[in-house]
N, C-alpha and C positions, 0 to 999 in steps of 0.2 A: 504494500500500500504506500500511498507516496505522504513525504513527509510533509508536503505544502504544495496548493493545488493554484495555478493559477487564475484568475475568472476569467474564464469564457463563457462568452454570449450564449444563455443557456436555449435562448428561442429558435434562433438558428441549427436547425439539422441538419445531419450528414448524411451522403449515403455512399457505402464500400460499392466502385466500379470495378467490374471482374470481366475480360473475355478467356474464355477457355473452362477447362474443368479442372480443378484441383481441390479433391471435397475435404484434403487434410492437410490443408495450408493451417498454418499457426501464425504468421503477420499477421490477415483480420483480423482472426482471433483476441492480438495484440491491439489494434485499435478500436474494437468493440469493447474493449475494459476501460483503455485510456479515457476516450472519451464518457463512456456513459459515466464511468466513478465521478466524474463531475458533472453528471448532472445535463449532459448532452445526449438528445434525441441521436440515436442510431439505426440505419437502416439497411439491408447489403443485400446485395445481389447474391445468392445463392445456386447451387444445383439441386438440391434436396433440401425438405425441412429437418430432414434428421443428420445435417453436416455439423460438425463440431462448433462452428459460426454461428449457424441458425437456434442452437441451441444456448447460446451464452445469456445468462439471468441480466446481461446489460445493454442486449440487445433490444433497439422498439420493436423492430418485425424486420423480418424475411423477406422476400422476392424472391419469389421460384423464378427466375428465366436459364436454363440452364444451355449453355454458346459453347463449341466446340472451338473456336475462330477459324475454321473455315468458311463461315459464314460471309455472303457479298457485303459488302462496306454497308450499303446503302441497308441492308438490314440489322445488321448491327447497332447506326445511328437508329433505326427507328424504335429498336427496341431501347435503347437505352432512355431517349427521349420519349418514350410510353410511359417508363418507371418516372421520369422527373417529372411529366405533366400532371400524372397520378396525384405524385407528393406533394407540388405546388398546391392543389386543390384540396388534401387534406390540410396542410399545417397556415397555408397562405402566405410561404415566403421561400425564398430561393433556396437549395441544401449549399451547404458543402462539398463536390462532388470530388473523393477520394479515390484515385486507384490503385490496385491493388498487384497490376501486373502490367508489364511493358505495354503491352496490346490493347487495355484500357487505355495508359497515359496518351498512347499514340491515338487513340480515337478520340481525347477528349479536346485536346489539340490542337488535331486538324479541323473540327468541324464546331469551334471552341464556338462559331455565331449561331451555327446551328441551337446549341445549348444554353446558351446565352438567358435563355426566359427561363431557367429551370435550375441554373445551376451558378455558384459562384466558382470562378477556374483562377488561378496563377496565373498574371499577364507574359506565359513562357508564349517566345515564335512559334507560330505552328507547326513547322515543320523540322525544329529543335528535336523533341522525343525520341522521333522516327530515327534519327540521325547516329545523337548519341546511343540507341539502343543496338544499331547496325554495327558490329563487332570490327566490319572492313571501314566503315566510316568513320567512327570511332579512331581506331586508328591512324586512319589520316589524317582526324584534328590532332591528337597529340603530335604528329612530326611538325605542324605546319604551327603550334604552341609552343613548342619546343617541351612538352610534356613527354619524359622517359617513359617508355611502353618495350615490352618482349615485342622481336623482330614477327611479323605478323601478313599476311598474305591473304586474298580473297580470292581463290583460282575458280574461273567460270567449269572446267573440264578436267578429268581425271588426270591428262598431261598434262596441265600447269598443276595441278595439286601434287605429282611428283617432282616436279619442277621447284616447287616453292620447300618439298620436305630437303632438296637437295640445298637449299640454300642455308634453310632455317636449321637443320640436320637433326638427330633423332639421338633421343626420344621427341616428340612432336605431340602439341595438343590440338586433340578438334575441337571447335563448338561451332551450333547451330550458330549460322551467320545476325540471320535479321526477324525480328518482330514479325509474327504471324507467319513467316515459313517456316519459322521453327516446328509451330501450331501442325500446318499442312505437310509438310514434307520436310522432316526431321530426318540428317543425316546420323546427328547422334543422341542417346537419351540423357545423356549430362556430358559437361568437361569428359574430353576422353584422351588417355595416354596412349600413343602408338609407338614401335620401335622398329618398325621394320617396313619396307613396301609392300610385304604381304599383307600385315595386318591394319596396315592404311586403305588399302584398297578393299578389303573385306567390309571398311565402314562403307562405301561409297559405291551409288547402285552405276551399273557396267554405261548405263548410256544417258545422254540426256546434262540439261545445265544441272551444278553444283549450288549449294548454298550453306557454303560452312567457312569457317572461320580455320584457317591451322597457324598454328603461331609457337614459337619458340618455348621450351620447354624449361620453367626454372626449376633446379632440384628441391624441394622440400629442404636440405641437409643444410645449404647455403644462401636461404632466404628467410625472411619472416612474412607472415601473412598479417595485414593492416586491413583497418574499414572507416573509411570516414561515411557519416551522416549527416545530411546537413538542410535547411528547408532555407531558402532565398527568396527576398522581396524582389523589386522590380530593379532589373537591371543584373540580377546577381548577384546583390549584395546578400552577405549570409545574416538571417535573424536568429539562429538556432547553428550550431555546427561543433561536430562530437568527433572526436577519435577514440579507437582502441583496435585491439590484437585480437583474431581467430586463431586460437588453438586447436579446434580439431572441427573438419569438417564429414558430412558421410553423403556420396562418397567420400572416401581419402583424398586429400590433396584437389581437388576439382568443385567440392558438390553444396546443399547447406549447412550454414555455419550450425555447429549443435555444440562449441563450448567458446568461448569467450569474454576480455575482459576488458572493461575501458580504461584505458589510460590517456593521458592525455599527453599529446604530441604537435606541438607549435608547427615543427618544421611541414607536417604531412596537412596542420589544417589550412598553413600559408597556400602550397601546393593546391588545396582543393579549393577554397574560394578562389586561388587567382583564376582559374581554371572557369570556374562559373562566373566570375565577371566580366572574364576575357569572350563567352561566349552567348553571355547576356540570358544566364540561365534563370527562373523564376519556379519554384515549386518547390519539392521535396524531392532529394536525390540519395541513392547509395551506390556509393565509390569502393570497389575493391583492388589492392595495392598489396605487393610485394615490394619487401625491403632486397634488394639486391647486397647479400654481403661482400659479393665479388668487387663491387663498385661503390658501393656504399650509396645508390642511388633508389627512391623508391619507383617505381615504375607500376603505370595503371592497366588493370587487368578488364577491367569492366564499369559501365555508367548507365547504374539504373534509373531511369528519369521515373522512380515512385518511391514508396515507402518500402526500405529494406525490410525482410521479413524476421530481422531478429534488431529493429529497430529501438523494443523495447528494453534491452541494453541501456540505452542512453537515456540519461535524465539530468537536468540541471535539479540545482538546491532549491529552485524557483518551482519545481515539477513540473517542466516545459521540458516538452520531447518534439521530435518530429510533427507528430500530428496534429500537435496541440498550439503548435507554434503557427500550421500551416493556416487553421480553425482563428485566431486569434487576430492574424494578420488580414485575411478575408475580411475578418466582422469588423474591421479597424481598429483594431486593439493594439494597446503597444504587448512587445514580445520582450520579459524579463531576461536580461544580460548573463545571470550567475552561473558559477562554473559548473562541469558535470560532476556529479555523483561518482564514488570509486565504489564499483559494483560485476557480478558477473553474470554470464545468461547460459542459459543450458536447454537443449531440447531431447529432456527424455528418454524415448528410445532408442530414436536418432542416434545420439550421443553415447548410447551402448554399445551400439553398433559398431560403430565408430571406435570407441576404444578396445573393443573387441581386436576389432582387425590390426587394429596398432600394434597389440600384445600378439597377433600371431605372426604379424610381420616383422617384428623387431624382437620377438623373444625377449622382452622384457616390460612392465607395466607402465603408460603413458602417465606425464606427468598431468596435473589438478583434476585428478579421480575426489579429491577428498572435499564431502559435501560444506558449503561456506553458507554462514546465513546472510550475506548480502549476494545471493542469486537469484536472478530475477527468474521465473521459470516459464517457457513455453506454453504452458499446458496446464500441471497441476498447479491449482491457485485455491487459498482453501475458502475464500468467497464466492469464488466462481468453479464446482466442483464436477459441472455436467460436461461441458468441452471436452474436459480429460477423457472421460469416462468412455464418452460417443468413438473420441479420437481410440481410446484404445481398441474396440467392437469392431470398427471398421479396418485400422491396421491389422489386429487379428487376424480379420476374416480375409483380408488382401491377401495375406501371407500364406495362409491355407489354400487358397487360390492356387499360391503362385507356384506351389509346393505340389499342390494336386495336379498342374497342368504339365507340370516336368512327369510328371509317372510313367503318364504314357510313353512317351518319348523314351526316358532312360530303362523303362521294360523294352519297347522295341531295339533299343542299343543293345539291351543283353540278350533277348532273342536272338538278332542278328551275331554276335558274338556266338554264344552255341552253337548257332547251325554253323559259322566259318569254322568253329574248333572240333564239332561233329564227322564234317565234309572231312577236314584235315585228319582225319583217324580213317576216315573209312576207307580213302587213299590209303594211307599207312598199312592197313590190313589187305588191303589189294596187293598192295608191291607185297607185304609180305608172304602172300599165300601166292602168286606168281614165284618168288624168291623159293619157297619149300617144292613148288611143283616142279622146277626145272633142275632142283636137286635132286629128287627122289627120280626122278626119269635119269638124271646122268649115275646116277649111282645104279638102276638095273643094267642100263647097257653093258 
């Protein structure tokens, strides 16, 4: 619970924008407490009533629309703008409209006049989100910022994606390139490490354009992993802005953060505001960064133009976070200055997981296993106890899935195994009874 809240305009409601499906995202989750503990109307776009979100005691209500984002643009907007014509006419004033993934911010954006009657937005360019979220584009503002990034390639075809691993050299990481083809035609299911041209090529289907990201591989051993968070008024200027360190993510090395702690680091938040002023950024962003030991340089890995999903890490002594800052600024409110909280965050099983695999890759047990009471937690929260609950039911039941649909499969592997080590005997017993037959006939002659 926070130790000091600050006022926000309690009249003014919000509602979580989501395109795609992820019914066990833990962000909303995070900003359905933020806000409602104080007293703030909450509303989210959901896939189910029974999602870990939809069920939070601080939530106002739910909105079934459940979006794959392959959905045409133009319905997309219309759905969205369904949900805020709705809301306008129940409460009688604009929301706050909050996204919760690249592919929301990118819609809200672009068609920011569209929304305009329904929704209060961050004065961000409209076609800023799209850009920074585009892993190849990305890229190319850091060289042309002078912003250090891992050497980084956007090959349209299999032969420049050899091409670029021959430059960049191996090990080699993929990610899905851009907003919403991630959605539709994902080359990989998170950060992926490759080492070889065989198993680069196995990510990446034989014909047809490319949309993946490969870029230079920093070892785990000789880097540290950083996150700034930060929410900016008009022009870029930061009202809110956090640093600290990811200790472990799951996946390993690639995937969500699930242990973490904020410290505070001047050099990495100059780095991230100048970054946002240079590029006239307006909203709420999360920044992921490697510390290069080799060079002693941090270098950015990724620019999420929304609310990081373990955003609730950060707090100032003021209880101003990302969302709260964003909320405050919208309503005209000034956004209190004071420093961040020293605090950690953890995501449950995630973070089991995770240190599981550490301990079987490293044969020996990862370090801040041991529980701290200033952690903020994903999930279990003992005012808000159903979220967890829901989240566990459904991970279960994934798992059991995921576990039951390998059956078939590795029964049919050991089938096929049998019969090859069957067949391989029956031979053996051939040769060998040919073997005894052409003995016993030279031995009557």
């Amino acid at each position: 619970m926070n130790r000091t809240s600050p006022a926000l305009d309690r009249t003014t409601p919000v509602l979580l924008v989501r395109v795609g499906r992820y019914p066990l995202a833990h962000g909303p989750v995070g900003a359905v407490r933020s806000l409602g503990r104080v007293g703030v109307q909450v509303r989210a776009m959901v896939e189910d009533r029974l999602t870990p979100t939809a069920l939070s005691r601080y939530l106002t209500g739910a909105v079934v629309r459940p979006t794959s984002g392959r959905e045409p643009v133009e319905q997309l907007v219309g759905i969205v703008e369904d949900v805020g014509r709705r809301l306008v006419r129940e409460s009688g004033r604009r929301c706050v409209a909050l996204p919760t993934d690249d592919e929301a911010a990118v819609l809200l954006a672009e068609h920011a006049a569209e929304f305009a009657p329904y929704f209060l937005l961050p004065p961000v360019p409209a076609a800023l989100p799209r850009r920074l979220a585009d892993k190849g584009a990305l890229y190319a503002d850091c060289l042309r910022y002078g912003i250090p990034a891992p050497r980084s390639a956007a090959p349209a075809d299999r032969d420049a994606l050899l091409e670029a691993a021959g430059r960049c050299g191996y090990p080699l990481v993929l990610k899905n390139l851009a907003p919403f083809t991630r959605l539709s035609h994902p080359v990989v299911g998170h950060a992926t490490v490759v080492r070889d041209d065989g198993e680069l090529l196995r990510h990446c289907p034989p014909e047809g354009p490319l949309s993946v990201l490969a870029q230079e591989y920093l070892p785990d051993a000789q880097t540290e992993h950083w996150i700034t968070h930060l929410c900016c008024g008009a022009g870029g200027e930061p009202l809110a802005l956090f640093t600290g360190r990811k200790l472990r993510s799951y996946p390993p090395s690639g995937g969500f953060t699930t242990r973490a702690v904020a410290l505070p680091n001047p050099e990495l938040a100059g780095l991230a505001a100048g970054l946002c002023r240079r590029i006239g950024y307006s909203g709420i962003a999360d920044l992921d960064w490697r510390l290069d030991l080799r060079d002693g340089r941090y270098k950015l890995l990724d620019f999420n133009p929304r609310a990081g999903a373990q955003f609730r890490l950060f707090e100032t002594v003021d209880g101003v976070d990302v969302v709260r800052a964003l909320h405050l600024s919208l309503t005209g409110r000034p956004v209190p200055r004071g420093p961040q909280l020293d605090r950690y965050y953890g995501v449950g099983q995630l973070d089991a997981l995770s240190a599981a695999v550490a301990l079987w890759r490293d044969h020996r047990p990862p370090t801040d296993l041991r529980p701290r009471r200033s952690t903020e937690r994903a999930w279990l929260c003992h005012d808000d106890l159903v979220p967890a609950a829901a989240m566990t039911v459904r991970f279960t039941g994934q798992a059991i899935r995921r576990v039951a649909g390998q059956i078939p499969v590795r029964a049919t592997a050991v089938r096929a195994t049998v019969d090859r080590v069957a067949a391989v005997r029956a031979t053996a017993d051939r040769a060998t009874a040919v073997r005894t037959t052409v003995r016993a006939r030279g031995g009557s002659s």
